[in-house]
N, CA, C and O atoms as a Maestro MAE file, in Angstrom:
{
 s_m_m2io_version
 :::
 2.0.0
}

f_m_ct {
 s_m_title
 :::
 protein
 m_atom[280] {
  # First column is atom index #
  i_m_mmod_type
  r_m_x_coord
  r_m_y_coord
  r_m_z_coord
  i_m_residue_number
  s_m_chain_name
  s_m_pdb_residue_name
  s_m_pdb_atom_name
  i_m_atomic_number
  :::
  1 25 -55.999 252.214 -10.759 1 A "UNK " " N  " 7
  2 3 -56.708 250.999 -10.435 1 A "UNK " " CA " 6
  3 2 -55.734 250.006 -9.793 1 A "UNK " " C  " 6
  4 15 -54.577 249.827 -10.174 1 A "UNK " " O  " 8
  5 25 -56.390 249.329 -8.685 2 A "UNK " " N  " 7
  6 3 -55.368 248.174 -7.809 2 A "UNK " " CA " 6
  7 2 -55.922 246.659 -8.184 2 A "UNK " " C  " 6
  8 15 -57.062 246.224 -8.018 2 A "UNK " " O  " 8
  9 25 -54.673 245.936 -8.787 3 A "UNK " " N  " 7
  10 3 -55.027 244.594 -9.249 3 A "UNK " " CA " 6
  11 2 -55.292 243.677 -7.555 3 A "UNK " " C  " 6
  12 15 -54.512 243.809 -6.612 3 A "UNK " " O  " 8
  13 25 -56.133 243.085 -7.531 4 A "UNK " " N  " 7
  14 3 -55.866 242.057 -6.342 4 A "UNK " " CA " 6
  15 2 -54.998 240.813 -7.256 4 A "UNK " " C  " 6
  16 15 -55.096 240.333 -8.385 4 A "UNK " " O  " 8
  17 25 -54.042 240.598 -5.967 5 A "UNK " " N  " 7
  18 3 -53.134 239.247 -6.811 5 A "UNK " " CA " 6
  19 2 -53.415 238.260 -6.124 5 A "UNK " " C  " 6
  20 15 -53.664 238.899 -5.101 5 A "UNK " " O  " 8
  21 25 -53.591 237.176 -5.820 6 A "UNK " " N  " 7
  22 3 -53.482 236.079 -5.005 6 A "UNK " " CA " 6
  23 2 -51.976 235.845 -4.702 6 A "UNK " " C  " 6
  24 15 -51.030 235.861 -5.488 6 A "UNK " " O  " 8
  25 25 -51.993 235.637 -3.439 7 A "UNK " " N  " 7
  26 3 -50.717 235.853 -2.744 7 A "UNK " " CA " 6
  27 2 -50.560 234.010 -2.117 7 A "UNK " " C  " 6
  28 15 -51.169 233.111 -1.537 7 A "UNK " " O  " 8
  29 25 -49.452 234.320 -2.675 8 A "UNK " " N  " 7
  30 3 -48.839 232.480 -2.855 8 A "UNK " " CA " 6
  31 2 -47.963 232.268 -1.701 8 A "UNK " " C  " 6
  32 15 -46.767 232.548 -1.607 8 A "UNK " " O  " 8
  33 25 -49.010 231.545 -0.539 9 A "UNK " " N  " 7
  34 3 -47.974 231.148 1.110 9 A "UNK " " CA " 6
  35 2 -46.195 230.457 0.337 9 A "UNK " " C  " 6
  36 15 -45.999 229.519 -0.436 9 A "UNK " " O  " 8
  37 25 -45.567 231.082 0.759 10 A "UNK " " N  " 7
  38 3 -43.737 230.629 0.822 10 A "UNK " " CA " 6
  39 2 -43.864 229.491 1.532 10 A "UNK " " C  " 6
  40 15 -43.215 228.542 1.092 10 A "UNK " " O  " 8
  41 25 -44.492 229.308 2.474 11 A "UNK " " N  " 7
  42 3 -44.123 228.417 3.569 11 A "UNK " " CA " 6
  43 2 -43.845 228.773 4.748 11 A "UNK " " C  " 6
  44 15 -44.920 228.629 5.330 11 A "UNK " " O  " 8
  45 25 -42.933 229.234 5.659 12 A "UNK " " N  " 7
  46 3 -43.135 229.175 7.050 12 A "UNK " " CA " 6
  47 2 -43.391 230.622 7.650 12 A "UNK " " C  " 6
  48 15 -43.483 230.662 8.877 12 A "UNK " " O  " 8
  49 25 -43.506 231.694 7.028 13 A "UNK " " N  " 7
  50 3 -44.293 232.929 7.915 13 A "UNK " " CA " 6
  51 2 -45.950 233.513 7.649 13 A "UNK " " C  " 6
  52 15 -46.668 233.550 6.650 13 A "UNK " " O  " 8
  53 25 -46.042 233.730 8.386 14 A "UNK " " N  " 7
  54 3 -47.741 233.948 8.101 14 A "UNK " " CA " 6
  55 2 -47.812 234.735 7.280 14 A "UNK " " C  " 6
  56 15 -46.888 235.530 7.113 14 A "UNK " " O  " 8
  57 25 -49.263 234.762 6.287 15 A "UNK " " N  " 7
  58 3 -49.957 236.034 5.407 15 A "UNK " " CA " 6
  59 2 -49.446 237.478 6.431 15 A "UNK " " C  " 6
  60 15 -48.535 238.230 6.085 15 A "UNK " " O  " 8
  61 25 -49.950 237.581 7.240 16 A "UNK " " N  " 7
  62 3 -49.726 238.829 7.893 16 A "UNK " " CA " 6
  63 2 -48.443 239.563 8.163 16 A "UNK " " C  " 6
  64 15 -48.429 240.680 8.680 16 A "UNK " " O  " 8
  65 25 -47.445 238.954 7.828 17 A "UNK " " N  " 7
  66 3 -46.490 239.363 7.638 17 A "UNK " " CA " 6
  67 2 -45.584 238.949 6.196 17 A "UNK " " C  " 6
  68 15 -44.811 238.028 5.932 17 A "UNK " " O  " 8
  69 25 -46.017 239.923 5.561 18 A "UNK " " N  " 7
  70 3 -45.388 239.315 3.777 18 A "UNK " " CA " 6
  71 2 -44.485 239.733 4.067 18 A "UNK " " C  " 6
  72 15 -44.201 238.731 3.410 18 A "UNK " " O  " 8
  73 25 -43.318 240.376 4.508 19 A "UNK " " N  " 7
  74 3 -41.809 240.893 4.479 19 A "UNK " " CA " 6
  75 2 -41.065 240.200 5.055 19 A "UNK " " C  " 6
  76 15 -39.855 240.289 4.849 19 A "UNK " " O  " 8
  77 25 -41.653 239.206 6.049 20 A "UNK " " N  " 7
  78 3 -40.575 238.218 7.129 20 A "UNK " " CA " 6
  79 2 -40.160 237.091 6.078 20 A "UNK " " C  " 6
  80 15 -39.189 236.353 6.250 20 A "UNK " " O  " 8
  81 25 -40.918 237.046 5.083 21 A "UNK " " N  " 7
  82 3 -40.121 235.753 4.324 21 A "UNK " " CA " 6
  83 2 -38.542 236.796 3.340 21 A "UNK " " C  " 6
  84 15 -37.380 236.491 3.606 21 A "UNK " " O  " 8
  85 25 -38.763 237.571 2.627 22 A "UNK " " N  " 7
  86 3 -37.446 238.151 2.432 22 A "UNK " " CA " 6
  87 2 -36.576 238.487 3.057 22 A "UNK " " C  " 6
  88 15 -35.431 238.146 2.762 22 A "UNK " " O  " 8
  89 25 -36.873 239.321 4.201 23 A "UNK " " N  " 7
  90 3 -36.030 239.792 5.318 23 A "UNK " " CA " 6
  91 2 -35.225 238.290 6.225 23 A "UNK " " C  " 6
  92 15 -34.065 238.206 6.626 23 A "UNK " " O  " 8
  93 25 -36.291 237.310 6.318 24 A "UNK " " N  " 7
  94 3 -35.562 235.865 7.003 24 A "UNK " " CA " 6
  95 2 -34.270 235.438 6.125 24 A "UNK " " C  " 6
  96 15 -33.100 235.357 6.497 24 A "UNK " " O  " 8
  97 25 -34.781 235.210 4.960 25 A "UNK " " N  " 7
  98 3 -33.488 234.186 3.553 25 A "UNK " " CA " 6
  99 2 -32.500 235.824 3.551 25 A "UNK " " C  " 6
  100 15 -31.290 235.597 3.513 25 A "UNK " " O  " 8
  101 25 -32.750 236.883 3.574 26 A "UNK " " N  " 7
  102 3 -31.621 238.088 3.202 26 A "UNK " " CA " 6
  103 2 -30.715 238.195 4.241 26 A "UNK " " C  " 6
  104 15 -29.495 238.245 4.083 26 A "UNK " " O  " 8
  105 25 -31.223 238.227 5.173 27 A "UNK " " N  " 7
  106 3 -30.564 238.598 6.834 27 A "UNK " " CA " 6
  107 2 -29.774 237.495 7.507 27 A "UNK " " C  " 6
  108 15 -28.589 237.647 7.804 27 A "UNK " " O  " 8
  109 25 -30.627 236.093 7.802 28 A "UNK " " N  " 7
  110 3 -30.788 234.945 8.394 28 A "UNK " " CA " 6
  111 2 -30.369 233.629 7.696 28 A "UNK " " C  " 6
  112 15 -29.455 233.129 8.351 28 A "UNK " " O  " 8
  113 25 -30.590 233.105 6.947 29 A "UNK " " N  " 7
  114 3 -30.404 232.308 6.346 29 A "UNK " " CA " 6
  115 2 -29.264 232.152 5.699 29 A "UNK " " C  " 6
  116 15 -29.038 233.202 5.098 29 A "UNK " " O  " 8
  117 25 -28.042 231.010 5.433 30 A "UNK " " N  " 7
  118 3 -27.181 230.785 4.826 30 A "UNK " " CA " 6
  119 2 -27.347 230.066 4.060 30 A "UNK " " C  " 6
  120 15 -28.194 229.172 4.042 30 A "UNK " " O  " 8
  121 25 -26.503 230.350 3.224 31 A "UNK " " N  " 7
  122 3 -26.423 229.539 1.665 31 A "UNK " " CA " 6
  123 2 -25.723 227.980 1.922 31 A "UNK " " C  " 6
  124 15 -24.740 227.700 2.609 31 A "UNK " " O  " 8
  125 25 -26.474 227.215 1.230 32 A "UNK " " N  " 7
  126 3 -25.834 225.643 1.839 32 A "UNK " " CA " 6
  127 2 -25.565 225.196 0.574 32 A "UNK " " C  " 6
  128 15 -25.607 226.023 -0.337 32 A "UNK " " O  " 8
  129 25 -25.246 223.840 0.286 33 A "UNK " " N  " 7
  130 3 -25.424 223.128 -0.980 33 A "UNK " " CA " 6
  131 2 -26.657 222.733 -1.909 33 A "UNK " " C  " 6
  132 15 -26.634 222.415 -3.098 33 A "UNK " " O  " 8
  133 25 -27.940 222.858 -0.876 34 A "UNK " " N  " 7
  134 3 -29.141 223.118 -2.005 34 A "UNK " " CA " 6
  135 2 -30.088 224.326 -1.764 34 A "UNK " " C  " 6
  136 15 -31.312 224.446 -1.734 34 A "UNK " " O  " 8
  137 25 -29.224 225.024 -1.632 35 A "UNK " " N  " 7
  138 3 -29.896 226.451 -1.605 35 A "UNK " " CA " 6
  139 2 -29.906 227.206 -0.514 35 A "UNK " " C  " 6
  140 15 -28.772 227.500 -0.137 35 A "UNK " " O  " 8
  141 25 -31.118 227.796 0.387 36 A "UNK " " N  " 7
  142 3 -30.636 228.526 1.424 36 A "UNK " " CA " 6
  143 2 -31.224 227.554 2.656 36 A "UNK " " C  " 6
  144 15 -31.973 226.612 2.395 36 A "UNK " " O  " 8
  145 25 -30.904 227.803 3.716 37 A "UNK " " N  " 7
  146 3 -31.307 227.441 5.188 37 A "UNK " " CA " 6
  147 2 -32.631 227.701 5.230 37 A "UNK " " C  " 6
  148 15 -33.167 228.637 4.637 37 A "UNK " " O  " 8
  149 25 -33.319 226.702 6.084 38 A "UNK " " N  " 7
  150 3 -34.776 227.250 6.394 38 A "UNK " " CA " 6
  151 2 -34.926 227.662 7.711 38 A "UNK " " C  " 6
  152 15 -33.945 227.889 8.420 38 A "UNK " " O  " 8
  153 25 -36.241 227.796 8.158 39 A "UNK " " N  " 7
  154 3 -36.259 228.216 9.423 39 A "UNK " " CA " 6
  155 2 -36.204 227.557 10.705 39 A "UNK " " C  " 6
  156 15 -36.300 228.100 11.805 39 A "UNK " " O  " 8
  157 25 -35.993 225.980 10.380 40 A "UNK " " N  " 7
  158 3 -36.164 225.175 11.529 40 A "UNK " " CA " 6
  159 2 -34.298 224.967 11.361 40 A "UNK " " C  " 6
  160 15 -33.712 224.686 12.407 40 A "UNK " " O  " 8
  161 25 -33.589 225.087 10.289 41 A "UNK " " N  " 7
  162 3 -32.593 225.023 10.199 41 A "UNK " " CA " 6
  163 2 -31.579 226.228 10.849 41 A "UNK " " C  " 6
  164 15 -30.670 226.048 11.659 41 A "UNK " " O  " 8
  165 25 -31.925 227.241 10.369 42 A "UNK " " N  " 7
  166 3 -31.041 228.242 11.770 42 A "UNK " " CA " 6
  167 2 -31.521 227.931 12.951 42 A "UNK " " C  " 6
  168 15 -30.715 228.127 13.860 42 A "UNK " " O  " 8
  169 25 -32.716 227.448 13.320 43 A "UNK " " N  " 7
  170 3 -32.994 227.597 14.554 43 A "UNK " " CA " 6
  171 2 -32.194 226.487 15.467 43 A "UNK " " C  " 6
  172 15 -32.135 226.562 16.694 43 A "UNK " " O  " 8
  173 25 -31.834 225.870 15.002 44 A "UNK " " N  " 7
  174 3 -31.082 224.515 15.552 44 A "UNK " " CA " 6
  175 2 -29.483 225.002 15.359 44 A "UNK " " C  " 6
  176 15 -28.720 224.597 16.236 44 A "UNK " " O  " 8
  177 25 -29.000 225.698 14.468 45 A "UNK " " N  " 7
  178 3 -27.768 226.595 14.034 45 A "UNK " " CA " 6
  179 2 -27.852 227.414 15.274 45 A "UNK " " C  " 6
  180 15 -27.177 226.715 16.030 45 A "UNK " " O  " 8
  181 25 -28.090 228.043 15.709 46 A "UNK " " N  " 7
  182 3 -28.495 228.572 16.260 46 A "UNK " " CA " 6
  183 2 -28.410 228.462 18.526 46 A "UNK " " C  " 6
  184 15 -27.829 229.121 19.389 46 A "UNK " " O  " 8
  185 25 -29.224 227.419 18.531 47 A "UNK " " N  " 7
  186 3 -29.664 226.794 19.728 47 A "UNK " " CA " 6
  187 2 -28.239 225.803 19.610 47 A "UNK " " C  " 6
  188 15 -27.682 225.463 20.654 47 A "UNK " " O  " 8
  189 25 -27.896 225.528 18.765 48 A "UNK " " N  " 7
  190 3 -26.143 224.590 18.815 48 A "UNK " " CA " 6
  191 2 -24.569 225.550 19.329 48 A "UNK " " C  " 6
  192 15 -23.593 225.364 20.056 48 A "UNK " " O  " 8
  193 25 -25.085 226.565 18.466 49 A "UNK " " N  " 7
  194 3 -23.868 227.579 18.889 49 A "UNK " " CA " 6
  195 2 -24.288 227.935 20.069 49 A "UNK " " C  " 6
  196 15 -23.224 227.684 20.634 49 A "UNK " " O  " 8
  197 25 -24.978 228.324 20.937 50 A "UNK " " N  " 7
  198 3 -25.697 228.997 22.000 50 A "UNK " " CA " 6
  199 2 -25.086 227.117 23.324 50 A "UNK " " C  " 6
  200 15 -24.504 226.974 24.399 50 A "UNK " " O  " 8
  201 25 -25.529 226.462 22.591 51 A "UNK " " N  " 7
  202 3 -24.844 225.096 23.642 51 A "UNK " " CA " 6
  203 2 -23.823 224.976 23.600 51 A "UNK " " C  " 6
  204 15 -23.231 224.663 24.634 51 A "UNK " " O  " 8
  205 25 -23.046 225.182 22.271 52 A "UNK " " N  " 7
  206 3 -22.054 225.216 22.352 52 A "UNK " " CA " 6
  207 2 -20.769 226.552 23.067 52 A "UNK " " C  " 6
  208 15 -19.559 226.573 23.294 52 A "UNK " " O  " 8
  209 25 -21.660 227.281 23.168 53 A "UNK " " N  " 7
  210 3 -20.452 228.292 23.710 53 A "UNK " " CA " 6
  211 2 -20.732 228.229 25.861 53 A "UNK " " C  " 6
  212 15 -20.168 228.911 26.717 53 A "UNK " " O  " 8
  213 25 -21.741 227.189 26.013 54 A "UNK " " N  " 7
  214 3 -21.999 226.921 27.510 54 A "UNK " " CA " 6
  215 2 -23.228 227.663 27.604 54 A "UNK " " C  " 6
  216 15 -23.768 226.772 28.259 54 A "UNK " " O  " 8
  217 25 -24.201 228.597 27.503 55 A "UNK " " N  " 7
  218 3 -24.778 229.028 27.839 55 A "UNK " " CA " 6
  219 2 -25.961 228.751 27.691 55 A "UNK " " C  " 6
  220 15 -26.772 229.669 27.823 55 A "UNK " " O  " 8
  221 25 -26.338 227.683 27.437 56 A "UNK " " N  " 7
  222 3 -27.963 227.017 27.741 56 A "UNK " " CA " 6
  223 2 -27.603 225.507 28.234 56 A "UNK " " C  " 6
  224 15 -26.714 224.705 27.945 56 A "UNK " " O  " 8
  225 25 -28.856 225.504 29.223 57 A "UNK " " N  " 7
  226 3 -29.078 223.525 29.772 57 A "UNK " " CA " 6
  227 2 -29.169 223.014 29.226 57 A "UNK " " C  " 6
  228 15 -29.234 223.533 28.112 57 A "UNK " " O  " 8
  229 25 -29.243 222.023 29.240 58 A "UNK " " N  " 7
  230 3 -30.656 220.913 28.263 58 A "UNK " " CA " 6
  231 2 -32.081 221.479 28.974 58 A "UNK " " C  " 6
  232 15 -32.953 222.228 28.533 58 A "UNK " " O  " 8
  233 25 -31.977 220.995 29.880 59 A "UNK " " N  " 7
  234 3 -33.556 222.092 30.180 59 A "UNK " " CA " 6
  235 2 -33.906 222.970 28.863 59 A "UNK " " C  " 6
  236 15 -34.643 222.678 27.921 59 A "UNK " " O  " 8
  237 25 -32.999 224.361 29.143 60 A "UNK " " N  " 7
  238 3 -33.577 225.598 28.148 60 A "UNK " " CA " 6
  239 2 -33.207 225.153 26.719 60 A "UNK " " C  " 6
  240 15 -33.799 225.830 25.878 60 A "UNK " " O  " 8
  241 25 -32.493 224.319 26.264 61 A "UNK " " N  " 7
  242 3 -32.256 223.870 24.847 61 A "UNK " " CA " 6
  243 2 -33.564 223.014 24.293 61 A "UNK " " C  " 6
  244 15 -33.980 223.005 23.134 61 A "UNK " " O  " 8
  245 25 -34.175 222.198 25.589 62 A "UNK " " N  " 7
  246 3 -35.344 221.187 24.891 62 A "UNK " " CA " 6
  247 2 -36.152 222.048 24.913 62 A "UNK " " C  " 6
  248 15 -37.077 221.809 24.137 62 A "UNK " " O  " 8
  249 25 -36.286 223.344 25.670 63 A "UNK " " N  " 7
  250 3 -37.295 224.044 25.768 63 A "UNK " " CA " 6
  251 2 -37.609 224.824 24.495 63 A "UNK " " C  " 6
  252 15 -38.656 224.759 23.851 63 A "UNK " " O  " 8
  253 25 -36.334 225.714 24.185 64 A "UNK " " N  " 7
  254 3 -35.529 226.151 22.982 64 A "UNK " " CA " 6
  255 2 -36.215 225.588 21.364 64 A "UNK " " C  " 6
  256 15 -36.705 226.366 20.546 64 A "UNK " " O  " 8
  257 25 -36.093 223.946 21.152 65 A "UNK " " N  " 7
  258 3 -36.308 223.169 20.301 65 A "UNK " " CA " 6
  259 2 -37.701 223.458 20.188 65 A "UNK " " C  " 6
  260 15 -38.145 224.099 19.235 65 A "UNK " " O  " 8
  261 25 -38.570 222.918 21.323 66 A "UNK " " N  " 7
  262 3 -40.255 222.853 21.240 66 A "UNK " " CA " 6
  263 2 -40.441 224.618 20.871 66 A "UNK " " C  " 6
  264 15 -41.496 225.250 20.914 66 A "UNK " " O  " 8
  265 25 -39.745 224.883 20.688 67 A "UNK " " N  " 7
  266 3 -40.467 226.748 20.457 67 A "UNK " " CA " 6
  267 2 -39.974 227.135 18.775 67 A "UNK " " C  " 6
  268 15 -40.306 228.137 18.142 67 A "UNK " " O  " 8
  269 25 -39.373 226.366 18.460 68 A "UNK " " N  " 7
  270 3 -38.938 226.886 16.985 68 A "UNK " " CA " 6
  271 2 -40.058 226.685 16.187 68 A "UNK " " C  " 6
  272 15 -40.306 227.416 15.228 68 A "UNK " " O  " 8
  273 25 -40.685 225.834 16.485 69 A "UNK " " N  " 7
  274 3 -42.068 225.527 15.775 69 A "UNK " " CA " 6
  275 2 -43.277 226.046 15.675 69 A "UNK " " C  " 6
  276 15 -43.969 226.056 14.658 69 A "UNK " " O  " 8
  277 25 -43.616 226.590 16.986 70 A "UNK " " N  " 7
  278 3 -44.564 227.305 17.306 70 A "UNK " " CA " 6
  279 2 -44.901 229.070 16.905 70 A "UNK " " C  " 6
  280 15 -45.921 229.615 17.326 70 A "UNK " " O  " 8
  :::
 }
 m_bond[279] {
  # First column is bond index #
  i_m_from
  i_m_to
  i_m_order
  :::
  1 1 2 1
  2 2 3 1
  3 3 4 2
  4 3 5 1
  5 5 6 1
  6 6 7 1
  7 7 8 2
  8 7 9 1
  9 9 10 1
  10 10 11 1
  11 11 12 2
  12 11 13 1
  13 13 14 1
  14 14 15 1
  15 15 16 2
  16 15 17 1
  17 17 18 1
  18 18 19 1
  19 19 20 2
  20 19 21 1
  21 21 22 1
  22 22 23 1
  23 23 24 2
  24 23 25 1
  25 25 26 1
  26 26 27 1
  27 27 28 2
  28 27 29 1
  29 29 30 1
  30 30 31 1
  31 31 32 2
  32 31 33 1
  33 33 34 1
  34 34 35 1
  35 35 36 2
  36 35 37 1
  37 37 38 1
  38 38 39 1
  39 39 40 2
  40 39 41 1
  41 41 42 1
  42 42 43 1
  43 43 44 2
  44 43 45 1
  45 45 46 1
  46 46 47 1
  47 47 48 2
  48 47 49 1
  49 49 50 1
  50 50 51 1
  51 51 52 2
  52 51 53 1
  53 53 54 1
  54 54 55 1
  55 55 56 2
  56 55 57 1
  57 57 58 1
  58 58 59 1
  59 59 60 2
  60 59 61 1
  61 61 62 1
  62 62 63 1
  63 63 64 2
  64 63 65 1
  65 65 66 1
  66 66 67 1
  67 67 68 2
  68 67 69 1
  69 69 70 1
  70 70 71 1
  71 71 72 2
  72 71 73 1
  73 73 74 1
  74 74 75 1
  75 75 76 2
  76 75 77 1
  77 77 78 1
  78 78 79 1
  79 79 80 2
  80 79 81 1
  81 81 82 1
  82 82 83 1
  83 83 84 2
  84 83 85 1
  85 85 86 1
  86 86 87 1
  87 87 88 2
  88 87 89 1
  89 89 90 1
  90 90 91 1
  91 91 92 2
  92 91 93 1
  93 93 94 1
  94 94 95 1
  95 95 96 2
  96 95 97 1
  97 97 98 1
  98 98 99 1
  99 99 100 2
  100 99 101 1
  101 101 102 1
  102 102 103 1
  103 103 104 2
  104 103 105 1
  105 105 106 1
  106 106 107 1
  107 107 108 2
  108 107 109 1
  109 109 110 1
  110 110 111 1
  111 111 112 2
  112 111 113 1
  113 113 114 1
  114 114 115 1
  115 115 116 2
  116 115 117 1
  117 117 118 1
  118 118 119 1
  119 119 120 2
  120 119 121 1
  121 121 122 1
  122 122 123 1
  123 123 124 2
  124 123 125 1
  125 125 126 1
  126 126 127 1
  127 127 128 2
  128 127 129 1
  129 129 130 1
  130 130 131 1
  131 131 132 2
  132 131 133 1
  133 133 134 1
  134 134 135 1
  135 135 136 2
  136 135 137 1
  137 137 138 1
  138 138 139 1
  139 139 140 2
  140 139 141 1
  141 141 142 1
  142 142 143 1
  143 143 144 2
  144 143 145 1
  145 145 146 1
  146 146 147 1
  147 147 148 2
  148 147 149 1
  149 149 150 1
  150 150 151 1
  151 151 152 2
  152 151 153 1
  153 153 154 1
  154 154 155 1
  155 155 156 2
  156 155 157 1
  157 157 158 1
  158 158 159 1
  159 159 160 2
  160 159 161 1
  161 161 162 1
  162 162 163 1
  163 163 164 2
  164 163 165 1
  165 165 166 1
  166 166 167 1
  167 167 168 2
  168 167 169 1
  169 169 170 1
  170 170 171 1
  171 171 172 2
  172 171 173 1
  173 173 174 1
  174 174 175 1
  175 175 176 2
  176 175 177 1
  177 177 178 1
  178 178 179 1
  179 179 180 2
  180 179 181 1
  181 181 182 1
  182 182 183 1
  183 183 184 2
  184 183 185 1
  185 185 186 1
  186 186 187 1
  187 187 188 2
  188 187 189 1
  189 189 190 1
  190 190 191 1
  191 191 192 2
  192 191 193 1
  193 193 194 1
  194 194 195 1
  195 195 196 2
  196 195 197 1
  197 197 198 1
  198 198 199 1
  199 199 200 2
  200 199 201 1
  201 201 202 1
  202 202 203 1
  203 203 204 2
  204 203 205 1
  205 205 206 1
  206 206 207 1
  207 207 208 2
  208 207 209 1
  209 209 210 1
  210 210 211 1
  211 211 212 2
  212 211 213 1
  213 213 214 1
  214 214 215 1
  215 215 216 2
  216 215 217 1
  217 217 218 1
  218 218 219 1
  219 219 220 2
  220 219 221 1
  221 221 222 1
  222 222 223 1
  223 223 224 2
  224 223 225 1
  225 225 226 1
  226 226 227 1
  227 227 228 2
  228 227 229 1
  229 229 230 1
  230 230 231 1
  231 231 232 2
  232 231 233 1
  233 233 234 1
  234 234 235 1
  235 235 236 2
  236 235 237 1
  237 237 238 1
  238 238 239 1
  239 239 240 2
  240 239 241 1
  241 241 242 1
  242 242 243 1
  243 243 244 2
  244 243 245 1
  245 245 246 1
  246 246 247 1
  247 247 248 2
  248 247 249 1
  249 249 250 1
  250 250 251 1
  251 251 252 2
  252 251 253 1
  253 253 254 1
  254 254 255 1
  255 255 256 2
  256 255 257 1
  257 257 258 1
  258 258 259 1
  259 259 260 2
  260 259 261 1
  261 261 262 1
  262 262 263 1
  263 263 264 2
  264 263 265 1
  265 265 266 1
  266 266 267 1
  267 267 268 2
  268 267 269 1
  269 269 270 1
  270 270 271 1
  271 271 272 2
  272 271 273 1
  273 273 274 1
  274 274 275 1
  275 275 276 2
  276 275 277 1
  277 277 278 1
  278 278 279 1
  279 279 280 2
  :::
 }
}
């Protein structure tokens, strides 16, 4: 027999993908002073190192920013 559980949203990946929230904090995410990184937080980690090593505009960086969200 299969229990149905109610499945409790984490916060930033969809129902349809229940594994992207473990696989994100295991893989992706660093450990900070209150716990781990979120997802708007690498993404800016991220889009900073990428400016910082020369290889995006501001163009593709503002572009970059408006897409972490979406």
């Amino acid at each position: 027999m299969v229990r149905e559980l109610e499945r409790v949203n984490q916060g930033e990946f969809p129902e349809t993908a229940p594994t992207a929230n473990p696989v994100f904090y295991r893989t992706y995410s660093r450990k900070t002073e209150n716990g781990r990184e979120t997802w708007v937080e690498v993404c800016d980690r991220t889009i900073n190192g990428l400016r910082k090593l020369g290889q995006l505009t501001p163009k593709k960086q503002t572009y970059c920013i408006g897409c972490r969200v979406n």
